[in-house]
PyMOL Python script that loads the backbone (N, CA, C, O; Angstrom):
from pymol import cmd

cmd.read_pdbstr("""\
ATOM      1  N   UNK A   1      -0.552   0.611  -3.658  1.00  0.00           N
ATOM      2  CA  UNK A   1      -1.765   0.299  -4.386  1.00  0.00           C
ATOM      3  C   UNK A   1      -1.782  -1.198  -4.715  1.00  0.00           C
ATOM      4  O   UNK A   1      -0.757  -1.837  -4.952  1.00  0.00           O
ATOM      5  N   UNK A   2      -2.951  -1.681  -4.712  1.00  0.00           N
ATOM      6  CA  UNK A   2      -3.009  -3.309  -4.930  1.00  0.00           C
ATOM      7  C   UNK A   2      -2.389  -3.678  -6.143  1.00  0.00           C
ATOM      8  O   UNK A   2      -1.766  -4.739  -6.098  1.00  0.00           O
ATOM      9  N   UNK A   3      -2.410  -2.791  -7.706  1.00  0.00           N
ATOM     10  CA  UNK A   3      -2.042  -3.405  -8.453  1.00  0.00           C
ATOM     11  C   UNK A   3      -0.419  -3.249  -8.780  1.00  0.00           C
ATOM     12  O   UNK A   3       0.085  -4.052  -9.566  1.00  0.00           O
ATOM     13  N   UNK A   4       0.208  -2.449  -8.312  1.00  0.00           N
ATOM     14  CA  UNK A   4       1.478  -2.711  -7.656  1.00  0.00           C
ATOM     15  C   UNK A   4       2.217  -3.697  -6.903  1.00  0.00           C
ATOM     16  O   UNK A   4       3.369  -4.068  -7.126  1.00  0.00           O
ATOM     17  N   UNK A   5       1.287  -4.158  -5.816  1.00  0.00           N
ATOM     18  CA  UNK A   5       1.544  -5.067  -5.085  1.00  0.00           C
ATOM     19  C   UNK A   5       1.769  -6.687  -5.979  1.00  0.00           C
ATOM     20  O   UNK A   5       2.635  -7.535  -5.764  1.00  0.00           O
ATOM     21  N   UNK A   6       0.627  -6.706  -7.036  1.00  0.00           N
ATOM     22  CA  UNK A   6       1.251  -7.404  -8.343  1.00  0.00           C
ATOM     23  C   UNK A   6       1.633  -7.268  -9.330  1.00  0.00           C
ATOM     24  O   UNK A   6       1.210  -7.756 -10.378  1.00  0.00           O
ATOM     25  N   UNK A   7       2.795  -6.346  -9.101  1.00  0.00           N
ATOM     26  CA  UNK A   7       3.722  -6.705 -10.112  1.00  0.00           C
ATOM     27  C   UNK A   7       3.576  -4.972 -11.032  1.00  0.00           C
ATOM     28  O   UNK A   7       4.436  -4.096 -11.118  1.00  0.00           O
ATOM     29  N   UNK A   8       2.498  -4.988 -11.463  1.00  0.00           N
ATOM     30  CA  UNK A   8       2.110  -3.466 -12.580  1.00  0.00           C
ATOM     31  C   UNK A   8       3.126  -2.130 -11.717  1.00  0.00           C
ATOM     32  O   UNK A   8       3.619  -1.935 -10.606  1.00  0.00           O
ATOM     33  N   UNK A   9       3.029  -1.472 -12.997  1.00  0.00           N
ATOM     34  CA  UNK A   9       3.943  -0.138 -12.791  1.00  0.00           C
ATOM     35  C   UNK A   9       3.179   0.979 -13.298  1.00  0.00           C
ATOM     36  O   UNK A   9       2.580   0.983 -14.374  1.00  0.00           O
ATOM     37  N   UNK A  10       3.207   1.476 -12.861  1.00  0.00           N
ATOM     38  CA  UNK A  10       2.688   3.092 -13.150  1.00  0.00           C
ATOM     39  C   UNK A  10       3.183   3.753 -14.693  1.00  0.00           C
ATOM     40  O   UNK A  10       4.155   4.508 -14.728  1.00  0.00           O
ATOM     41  N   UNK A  11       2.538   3.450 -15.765  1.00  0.00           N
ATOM     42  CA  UNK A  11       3.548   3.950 -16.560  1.00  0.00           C
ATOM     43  C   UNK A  11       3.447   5.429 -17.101  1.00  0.00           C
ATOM     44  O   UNK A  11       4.332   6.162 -17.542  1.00  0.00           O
ATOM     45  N   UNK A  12       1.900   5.672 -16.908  1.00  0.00           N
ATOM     46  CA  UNK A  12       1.707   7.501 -16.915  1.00  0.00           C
ATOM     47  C   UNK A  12       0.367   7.591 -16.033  1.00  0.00           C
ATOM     48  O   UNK A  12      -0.330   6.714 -15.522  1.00  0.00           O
ATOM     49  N   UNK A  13       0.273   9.097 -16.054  1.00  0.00           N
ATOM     50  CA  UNK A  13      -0.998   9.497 -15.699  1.00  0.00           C
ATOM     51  C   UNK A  13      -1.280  10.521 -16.723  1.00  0.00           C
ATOM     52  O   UNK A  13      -0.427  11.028 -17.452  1.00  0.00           O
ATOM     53  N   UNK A  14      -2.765  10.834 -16.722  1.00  0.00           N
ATOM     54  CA  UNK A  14      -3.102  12.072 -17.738  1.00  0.00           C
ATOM     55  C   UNK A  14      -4.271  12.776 -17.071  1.00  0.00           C
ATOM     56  O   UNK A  14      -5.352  12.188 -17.090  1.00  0.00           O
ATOM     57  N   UNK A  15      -4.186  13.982 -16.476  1.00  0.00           N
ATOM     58  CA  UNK A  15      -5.688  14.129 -16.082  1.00  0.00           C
ATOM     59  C   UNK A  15      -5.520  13.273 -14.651  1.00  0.00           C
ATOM     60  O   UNK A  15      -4.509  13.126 -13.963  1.00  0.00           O
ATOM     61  N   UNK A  16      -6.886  12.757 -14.452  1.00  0.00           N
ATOM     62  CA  UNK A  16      -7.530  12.044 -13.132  1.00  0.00           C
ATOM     63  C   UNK A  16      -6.990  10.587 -13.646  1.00  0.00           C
ATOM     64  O   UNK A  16      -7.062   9.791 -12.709  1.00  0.00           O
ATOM     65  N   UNK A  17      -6.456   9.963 -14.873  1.00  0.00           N
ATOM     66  CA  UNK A  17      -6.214   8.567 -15.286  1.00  0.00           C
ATOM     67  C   UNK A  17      -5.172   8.381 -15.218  1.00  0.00           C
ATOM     68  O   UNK A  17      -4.260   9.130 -15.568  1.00  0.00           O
ATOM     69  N   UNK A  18      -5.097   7.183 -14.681  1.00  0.00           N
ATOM     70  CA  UNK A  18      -3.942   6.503 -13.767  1.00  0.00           C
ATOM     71  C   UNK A  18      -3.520   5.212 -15.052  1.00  0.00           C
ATOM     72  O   UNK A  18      -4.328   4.285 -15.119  1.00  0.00           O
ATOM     73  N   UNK A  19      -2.671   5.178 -15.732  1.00  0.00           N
ATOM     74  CA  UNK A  19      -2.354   3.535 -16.664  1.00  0.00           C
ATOM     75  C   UNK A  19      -1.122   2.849 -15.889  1.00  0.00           C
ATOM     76  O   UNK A  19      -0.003   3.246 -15.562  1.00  0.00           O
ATOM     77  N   UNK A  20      -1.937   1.455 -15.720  1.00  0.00           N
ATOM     78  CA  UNK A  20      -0.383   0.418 -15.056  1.00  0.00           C
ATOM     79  C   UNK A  20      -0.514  -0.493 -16.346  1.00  0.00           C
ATOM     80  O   UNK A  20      -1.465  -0.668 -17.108  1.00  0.00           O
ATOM     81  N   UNK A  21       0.579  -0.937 -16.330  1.00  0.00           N
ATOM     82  CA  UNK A  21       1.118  -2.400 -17.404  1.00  0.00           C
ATOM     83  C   UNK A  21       1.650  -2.912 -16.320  1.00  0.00           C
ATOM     84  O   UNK A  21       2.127  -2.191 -15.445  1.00  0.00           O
ATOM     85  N   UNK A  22       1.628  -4.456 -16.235  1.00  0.00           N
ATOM     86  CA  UNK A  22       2.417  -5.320 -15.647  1.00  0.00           C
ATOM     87  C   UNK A  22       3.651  -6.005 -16.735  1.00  0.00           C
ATOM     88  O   UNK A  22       3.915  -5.831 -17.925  1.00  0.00           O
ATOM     89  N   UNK A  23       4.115  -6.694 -15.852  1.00  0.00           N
ATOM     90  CA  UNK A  23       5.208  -7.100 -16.535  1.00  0.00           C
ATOM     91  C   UNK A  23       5.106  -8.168 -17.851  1.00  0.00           C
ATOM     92  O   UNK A  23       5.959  -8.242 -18.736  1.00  0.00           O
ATOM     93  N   UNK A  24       3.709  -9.080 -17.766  1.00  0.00           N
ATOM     94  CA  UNK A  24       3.402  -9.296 -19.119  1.00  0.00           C
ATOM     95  C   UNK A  24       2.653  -9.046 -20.242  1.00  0.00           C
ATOM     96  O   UNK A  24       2.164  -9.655 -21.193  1.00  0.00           O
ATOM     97  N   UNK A  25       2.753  -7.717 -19.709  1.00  0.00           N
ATOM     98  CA  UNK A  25       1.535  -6.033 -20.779  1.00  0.00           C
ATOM     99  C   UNK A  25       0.734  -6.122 -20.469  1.00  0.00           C
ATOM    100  O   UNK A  25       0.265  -5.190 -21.122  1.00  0.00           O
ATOM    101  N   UNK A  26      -0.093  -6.484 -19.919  1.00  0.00           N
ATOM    102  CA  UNK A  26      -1.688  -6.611 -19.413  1.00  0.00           C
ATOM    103  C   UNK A  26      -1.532  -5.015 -19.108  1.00  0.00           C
ATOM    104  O   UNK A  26      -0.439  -4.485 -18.909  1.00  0.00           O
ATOM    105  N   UNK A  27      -2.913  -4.251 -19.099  1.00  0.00           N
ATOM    106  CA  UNK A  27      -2.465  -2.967 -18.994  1.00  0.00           C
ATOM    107  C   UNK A  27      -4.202  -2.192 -18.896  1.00  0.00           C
ATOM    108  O   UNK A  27      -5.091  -2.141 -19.746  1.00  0.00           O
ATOM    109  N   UNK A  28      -4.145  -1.689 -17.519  1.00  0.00           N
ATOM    110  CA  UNK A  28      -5.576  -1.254 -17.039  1.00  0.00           C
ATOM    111  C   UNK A  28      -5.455   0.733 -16.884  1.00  0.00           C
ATOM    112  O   UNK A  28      -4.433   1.245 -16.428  1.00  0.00           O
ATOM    113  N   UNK A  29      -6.272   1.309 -17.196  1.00  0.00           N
ATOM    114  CA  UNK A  29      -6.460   2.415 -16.640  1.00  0.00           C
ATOM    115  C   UNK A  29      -7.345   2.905 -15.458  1.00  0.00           C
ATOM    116  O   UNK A  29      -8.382   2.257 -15.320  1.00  0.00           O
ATOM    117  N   UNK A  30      -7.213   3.562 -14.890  1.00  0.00           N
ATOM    118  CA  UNK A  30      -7.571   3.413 -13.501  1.00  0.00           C
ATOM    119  C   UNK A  30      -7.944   5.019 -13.490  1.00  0.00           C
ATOM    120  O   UNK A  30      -7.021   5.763 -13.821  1.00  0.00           O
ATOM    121  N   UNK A  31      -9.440   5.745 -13.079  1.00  0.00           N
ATOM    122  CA  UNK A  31      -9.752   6.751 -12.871  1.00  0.00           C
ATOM    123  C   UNK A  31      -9.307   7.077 -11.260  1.00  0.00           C
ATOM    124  O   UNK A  31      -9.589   6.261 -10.383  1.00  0.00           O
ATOM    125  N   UNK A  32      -8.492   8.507 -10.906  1.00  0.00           N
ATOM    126  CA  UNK A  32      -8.257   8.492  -9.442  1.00  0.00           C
ATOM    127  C   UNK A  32      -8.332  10.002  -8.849  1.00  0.00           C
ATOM    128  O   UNK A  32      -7.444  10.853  -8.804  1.00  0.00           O
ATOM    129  N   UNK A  33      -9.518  10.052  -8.463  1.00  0.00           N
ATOM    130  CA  UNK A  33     -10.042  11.473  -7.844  1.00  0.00           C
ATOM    131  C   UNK A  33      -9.595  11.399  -6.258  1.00  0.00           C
ATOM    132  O   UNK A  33      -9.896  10.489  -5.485  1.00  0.00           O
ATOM    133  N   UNK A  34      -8.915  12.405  -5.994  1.00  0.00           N
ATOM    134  CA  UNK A  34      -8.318  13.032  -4.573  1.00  0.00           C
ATOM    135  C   UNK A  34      -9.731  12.718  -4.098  1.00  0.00           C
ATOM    136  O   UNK A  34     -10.690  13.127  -4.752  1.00  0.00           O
ATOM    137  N   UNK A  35      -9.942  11.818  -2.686  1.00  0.00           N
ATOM    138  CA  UNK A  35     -11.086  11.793  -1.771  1.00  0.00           C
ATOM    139  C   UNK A  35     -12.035  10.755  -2.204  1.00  0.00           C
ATOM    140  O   UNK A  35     -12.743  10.330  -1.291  1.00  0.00           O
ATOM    141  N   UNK A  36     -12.286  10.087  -3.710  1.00  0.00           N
ATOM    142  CA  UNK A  36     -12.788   9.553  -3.611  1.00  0.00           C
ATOM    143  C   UNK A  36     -12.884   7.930  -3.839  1.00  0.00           C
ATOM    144  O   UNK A  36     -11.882   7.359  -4.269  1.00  0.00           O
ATOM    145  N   UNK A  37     -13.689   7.423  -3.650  1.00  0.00           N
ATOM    146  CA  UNK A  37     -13.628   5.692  -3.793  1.00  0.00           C
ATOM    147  C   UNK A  37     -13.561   5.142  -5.409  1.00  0.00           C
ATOM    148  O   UNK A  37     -14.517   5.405  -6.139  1.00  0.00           O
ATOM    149  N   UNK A  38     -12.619   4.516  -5.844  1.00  0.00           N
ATOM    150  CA  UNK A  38     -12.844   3.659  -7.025  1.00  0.00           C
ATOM    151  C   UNK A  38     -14.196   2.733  -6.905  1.00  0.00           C
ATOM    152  O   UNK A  38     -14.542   1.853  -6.117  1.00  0.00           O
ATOM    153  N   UNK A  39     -14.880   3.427  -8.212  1.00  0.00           N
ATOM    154  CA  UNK A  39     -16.127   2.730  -8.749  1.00  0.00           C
ATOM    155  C   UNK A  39     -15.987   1.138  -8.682  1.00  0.00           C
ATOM    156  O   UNK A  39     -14.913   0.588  -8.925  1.00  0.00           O
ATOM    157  N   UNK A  40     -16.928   0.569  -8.400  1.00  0.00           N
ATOM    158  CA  UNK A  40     -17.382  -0.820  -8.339  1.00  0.00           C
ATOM    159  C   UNK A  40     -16.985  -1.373  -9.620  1.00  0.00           C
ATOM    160  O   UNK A  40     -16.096  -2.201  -9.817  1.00  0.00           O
ATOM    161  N   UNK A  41     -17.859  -0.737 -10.590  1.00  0.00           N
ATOM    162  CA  UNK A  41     -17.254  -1.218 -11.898  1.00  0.00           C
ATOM    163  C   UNK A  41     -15.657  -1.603 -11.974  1.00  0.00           C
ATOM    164  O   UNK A  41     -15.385  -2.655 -12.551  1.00  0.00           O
ATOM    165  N   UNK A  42     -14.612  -0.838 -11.441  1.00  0.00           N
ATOM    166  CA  UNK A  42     -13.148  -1.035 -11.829  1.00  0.00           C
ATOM    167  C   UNK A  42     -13.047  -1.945 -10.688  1.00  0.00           C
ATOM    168  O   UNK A  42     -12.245  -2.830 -10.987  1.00  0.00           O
ATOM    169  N   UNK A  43     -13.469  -2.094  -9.623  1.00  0.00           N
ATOM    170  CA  UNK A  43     -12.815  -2.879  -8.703  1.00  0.00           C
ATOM    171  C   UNK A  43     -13.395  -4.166  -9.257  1.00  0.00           C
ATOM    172  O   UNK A  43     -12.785  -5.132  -8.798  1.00  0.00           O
ATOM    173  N   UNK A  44     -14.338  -4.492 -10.065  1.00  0.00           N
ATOM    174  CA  UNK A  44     -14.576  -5.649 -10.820  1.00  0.00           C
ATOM    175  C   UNK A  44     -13.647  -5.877 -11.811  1.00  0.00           C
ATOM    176  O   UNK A  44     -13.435  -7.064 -12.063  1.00  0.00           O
ATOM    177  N   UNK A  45     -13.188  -5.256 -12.282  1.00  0.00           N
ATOM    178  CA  UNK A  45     -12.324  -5.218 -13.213  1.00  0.00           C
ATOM    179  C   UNK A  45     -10.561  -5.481 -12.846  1.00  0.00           C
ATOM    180  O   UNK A  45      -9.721  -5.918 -13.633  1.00  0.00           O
ATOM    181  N   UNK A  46     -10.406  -5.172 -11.785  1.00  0.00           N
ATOM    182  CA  UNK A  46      -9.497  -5.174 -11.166  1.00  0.00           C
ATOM    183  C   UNK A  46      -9.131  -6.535 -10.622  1.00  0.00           C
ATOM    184  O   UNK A  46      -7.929  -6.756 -10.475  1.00  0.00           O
ATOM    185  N   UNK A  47     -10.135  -7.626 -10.252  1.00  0.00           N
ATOM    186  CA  UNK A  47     -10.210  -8.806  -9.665  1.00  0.00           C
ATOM    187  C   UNK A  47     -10.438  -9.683 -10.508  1.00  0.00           C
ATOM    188  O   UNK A  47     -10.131 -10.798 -10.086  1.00  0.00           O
ATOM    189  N   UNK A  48     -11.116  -9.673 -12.199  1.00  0.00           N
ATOM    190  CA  UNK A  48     -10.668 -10.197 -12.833  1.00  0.00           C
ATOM    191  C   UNK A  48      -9.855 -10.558 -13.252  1.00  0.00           C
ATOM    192  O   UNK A  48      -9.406 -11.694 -13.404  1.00  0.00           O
ATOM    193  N   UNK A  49      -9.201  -8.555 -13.784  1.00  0.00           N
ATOM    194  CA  UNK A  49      -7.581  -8.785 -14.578  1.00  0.00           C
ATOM    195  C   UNK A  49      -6.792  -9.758 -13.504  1.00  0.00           C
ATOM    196  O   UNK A  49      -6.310 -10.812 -13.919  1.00  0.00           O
ATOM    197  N   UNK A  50      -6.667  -9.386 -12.114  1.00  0.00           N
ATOM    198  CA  UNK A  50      -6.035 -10.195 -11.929  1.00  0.00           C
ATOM    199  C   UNK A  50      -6.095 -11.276 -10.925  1.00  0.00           C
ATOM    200  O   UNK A  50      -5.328 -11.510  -9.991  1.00  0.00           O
ATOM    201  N   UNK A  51      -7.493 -12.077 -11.428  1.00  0.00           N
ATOM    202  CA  UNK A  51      -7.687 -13.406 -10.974  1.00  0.00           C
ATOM    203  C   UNK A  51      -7.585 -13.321  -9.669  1.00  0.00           C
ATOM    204  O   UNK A  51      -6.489 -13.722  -9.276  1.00  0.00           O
ATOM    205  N   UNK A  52      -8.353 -12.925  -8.765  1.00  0.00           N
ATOM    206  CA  UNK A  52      -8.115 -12.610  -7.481  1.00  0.00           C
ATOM    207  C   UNK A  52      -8.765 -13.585  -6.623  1.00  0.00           C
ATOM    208  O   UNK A  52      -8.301 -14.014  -5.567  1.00  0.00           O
ATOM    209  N   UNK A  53      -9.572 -13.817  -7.008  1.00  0.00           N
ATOM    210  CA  UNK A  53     -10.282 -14.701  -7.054  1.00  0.00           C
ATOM    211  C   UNK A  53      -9.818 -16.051  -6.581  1.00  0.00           C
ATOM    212  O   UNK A  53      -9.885 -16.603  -5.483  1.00  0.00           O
ATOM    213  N   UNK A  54      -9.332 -16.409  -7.732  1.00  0.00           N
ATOM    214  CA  UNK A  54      -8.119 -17.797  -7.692  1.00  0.00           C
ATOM    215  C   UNK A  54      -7.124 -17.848  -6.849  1.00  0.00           C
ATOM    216  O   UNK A  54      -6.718 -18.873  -6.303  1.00  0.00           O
ATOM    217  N   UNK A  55      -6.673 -16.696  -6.704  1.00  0.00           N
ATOM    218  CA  UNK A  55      -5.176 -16.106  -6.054  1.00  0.00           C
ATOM    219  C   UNK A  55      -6.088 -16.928  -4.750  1.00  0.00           C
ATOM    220  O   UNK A  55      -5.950 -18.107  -4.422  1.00  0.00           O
ATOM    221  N   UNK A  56      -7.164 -15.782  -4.066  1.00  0.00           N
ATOM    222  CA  UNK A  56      -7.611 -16.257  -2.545  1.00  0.00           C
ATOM    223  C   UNK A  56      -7.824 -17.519  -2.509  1.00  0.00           C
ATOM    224  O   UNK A  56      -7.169 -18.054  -1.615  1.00  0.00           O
ATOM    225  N   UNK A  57      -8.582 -18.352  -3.212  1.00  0.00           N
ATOM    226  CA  UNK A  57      -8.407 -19.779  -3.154  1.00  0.00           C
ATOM    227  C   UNK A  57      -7.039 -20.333  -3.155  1.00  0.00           C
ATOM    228  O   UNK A  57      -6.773 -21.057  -2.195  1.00  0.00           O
ATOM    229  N   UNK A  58      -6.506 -20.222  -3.664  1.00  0.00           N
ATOM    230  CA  UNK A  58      -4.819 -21.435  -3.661  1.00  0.00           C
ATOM    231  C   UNK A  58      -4.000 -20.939  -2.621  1.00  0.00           C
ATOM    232  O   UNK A  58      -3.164 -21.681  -2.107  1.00  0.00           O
ATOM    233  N   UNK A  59      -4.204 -19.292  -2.105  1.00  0.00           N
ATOM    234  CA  UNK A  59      -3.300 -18.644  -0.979  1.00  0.00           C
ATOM    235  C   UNK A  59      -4.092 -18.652   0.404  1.00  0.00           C
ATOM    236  O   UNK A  59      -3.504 -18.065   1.312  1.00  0.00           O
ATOM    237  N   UNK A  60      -5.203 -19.160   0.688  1.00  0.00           N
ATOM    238  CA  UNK A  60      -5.830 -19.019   1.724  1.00  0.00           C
ATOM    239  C   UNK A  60      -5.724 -20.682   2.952  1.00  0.00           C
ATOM    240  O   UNK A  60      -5.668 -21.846   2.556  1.00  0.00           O
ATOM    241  N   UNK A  61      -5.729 -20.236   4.318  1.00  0.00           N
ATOM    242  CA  UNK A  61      -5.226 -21.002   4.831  1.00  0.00           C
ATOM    243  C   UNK A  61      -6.616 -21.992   4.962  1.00  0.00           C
ATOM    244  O   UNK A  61      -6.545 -23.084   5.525  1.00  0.00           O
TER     245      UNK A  61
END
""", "prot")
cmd.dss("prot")
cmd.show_as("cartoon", "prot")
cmd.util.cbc("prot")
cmd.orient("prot")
């Protein structure tokens, strides 16, 4: 999962909700239904928390 890939850990699930913390607490919940697509809304949310944005600018060739 992408937010794995930086750094966050899985620290429970409850239900369909997924919670990661990264390693400096930042800490998102994540709705995750078998089959279907994460809402727009979180994938906005997702590229904020973590500056993704920026990331593609300074990492892009």
């Amino acid at each position: 999962m992408l937010l794995e890939a930086f750094g966050f850990e899985e620290q429970r699930s409850k239900g369909s909700h997924h919670i990661f913390r990264s390693p400096t607490g930042l800490q998102i919940t994540v709705p995750k239904k078998h089959g279907h697509k994460v809402k727009a809304a979180y994938v906005r949310q997702i590229i904020q928390l973590l500056q993704l944005r920026e990331w593609n600018d300074e990492n892009s060739d």
